[in-house]
N, C-alpha and C positions, 0 to 999 in steps of 0.2 A: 382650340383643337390641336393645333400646332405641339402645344404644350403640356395637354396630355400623352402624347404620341414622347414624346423626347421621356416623360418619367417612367411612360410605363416602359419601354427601351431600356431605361439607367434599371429600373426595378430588376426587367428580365435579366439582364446581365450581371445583378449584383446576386439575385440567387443563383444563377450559373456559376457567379466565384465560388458561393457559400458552400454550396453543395459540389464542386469539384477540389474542395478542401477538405471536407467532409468525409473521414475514413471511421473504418469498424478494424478492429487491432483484438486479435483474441488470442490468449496465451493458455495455456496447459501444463500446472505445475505440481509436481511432486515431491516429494523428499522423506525425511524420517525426523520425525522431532520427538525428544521421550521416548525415545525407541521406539514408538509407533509411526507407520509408515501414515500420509496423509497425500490429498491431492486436494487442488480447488482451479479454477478459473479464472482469469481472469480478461471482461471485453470493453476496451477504451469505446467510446463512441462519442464524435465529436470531429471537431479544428482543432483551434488554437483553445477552444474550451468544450469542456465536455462532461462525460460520465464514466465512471469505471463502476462498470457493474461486477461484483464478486459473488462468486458460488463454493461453495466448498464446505471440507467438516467440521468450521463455523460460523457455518448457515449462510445466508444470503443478506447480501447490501449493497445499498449504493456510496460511491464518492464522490462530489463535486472533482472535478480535475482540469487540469491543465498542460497541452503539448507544445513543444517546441523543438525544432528541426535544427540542426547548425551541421554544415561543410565546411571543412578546412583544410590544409594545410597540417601533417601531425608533426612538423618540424623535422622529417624524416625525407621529404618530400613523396609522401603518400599521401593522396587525399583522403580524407576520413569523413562519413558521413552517421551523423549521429544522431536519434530521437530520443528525446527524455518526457519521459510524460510521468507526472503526480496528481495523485488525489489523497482526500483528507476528510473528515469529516467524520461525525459523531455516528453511531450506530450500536447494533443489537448484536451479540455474537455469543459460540459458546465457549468459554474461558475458562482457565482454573479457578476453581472456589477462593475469591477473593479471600473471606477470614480464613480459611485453612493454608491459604499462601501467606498470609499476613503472620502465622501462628510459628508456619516452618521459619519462617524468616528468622521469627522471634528467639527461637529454638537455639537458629544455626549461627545466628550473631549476636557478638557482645554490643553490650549498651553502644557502645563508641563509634560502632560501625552501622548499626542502625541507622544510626544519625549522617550517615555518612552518605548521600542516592546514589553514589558510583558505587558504592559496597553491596547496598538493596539491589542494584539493577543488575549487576555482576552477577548475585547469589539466586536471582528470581529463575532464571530456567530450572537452573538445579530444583528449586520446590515446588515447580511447575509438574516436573518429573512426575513428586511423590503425590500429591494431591489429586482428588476426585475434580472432575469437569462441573460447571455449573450450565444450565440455560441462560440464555437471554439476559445476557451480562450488558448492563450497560457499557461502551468503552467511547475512546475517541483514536482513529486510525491516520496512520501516515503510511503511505504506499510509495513507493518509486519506481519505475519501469526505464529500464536505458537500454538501448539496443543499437550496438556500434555495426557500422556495416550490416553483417547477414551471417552475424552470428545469432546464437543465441541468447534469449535478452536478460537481464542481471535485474532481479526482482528483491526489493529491501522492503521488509513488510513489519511495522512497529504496531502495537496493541495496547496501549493504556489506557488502565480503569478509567473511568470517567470519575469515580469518587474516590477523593483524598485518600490517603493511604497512611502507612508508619509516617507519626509527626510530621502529618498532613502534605507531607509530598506526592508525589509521582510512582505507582507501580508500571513499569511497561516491559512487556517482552518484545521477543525479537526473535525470528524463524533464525535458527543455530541449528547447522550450516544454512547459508540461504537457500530458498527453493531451486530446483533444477527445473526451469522453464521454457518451452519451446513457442515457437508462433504458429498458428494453424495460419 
């Protein structure tokens, strides 16, 4: 008896950690890419693991993620308190027309620089531009979220095809300028 009494004790205390660690983080971001203006969401939920759920104009997903807190010292003798949180993960989104990105690409660069992903990764916004939007584009996503002190938090949000691209590399964009995000 004794010692059901001491687990269910260790139990209650350990979801009292879990759940007093346990935050919802929701952010509200805007910007202008291709000179179209855009907005989407985004809500960490979670610890030290969790989910980022995305909403926005393309479309809705989840990401496995993962948060991490650090204080310090910024060598200035200011303390600095800092949250980084990332998620990653394969999803559904709607993207520019893969082949008609793949076609400008072809268009705007020589053989040489084709060959070249920093010259494709470089050139991709720009075709991004001219191209029509597709549905339900397979991709694979990397997110970053940092939020120093009680500013405003610095959102780095990558997009690549999930299938091979020019000479079976990598197409990914990248929100240029980053989004301008606030914390609700």
């Amino acid at each position: 008896m004794k010692n059901r009494f001491v687990f269910w004790s260790a139990f209650s205390l350990a979801l009292g950690a879990c759940s007093a660690t346990a935050e919802t983080l929701t952010l509200e971001c805007k910007g202008t890419e291709y000179d179209k203006d855009y907005a989407f969401t985004l809500t960490y939920e979670g610890g030290t693991s969790g989910t980022i759920h995305a909403d926005g104009h393309f479309g809705k997903f989840d990401l496995t993620a993962t948060r991490e807190e650090r204080t310090g010292d910024d060598g200035s003798g200011t303390v600095r308190h800092v949250v980084g949180i990332r998620g990653w993960g394969a999803a559904v989104a709607v993207m520019p027309d893969k082949a008609a990105m793949e076609a400008c690409l072809k268009a705007k660069l020589p053989p040489e620089q084709l060959a070249d992903p920093d010259m494709v990764y470089m050139s991709a916004n720009g075709c991004a531009a001219q191209v029509p939007t597709a549905p339900a584009v397979p991709i694979v996503t990397n997110l970053e979220i940092a939020i120093l002190d009680d500013a405003d938090p610095f959102v780095t949000f990558q997009r690549t095809y999930a299938e091979p691209s020019i000479g079976g590399g990598k197409l990914s964009l990248d929100y240029m300028p980053p989004p301008r995000c606030e914390l609700q």
